[in-house]
C-alpha positions in Angstrom: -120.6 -78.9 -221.0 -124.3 -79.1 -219.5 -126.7 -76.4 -219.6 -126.9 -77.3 -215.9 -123.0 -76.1 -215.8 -123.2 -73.0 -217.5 -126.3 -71.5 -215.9 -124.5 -72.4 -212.5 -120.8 -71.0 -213.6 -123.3 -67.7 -214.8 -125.3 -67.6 -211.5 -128.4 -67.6 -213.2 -131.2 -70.0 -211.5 -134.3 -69.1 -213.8 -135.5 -70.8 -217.3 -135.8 -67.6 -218.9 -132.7 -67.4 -221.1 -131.9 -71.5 -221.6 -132.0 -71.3 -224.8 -129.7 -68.2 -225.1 -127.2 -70.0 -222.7 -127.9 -73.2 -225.0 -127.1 -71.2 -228.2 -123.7 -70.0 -226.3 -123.1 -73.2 -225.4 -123.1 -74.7 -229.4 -121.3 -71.0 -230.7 -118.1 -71.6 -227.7 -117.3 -74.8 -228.5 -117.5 -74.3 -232.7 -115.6 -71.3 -232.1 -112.7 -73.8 -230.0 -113.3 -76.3 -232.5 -112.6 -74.1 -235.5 -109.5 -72.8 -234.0 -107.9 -75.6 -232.9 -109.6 -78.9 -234.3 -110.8 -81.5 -232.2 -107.6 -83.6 -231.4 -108.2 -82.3 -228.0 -111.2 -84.3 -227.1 -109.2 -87.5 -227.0 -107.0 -86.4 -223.6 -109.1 -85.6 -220.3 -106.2 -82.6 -219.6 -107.0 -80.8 -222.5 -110.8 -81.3 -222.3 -110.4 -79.9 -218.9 -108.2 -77.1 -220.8 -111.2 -76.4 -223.3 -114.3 -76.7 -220.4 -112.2 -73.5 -218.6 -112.0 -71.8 -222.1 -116.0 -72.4 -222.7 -116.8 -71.2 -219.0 -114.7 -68.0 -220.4 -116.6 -67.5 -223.3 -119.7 -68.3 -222.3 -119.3 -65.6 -219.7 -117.9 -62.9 -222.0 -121.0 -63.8 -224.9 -123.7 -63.8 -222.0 -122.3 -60.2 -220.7 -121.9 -58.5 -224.1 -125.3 -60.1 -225.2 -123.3 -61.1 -228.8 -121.1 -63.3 -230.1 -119.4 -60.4 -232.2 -116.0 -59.3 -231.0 -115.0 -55.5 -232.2 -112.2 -54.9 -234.3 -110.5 -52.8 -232.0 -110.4 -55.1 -228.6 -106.8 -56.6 -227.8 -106.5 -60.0 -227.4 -107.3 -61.5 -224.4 -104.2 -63.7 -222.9 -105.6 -66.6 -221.3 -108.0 -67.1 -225.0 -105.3 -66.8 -226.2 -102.7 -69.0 -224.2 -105.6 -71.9 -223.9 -106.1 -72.3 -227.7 -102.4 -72.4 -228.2 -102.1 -75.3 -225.9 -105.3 -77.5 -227.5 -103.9 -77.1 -231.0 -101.3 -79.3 -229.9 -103.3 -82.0 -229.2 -103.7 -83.6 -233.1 -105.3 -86.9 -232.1 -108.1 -87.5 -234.9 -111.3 -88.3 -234.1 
C-alpha cells in the first residue's frame, strides 16, 4: 500500500501527518506479517485479503493515535476472520 492510498482511504488531503500515516503503514503490515507469515504475498486474492486488513488498521491506529491495543477490548471479527484466512496461504517467499 501507497502513502497516496492510505491518506485517500483516511480522507486526509494535507502533508502534515505523512510520516505518522508512513509509520502506520510499516507497523500494519509487520503486525499481518507477524501473525500470519508472508505466504500470502505470492496469490493476488489474499494480497487483496491483507490491503482490506491494512486499510482496517490503518484506520483504527490513525483514530486511537497508538498502535497499543488495551487489554480489555474484545476481538474484532473481521481482524480476526482476515488473518485466519492469510495464514493459510504457506507459499515461501
Amino acid at each position: 500500500m501507497t502513502l497516496e492510498e492510505a491518506k485517500s482511504y483516511l480522507h486526509i488531503d494535507y502533508p502534515d501527518e505523512d510520516t505518522f500515516i508512513q509509520t502506520l503503514l510499516i507497523t500494519s503490515e509487520n503486525y499481518i506479517d507477524s501473525m500470519v507469515g508472508e505466504g500470502y504475498k505470492l496469490e493476488d486474492k489474499a494480497l487483496n485479503l491483507a490491503k482490506l486488513l491494512q486499510y482496517k488498521l490503518i484506520a483504527d491506529m490513525y483514530e486511537n493515535r497508538s498502535t497499543n491495543i488495551e487489554d480489555k477490548s474484545k476481538q474484532d471479527r473481521i481482524v480476526t476472520s482476515i488473518l485466519d484466512k492469510l495464514s493459510l496461504y504457506i507459499g515461501v517467499i
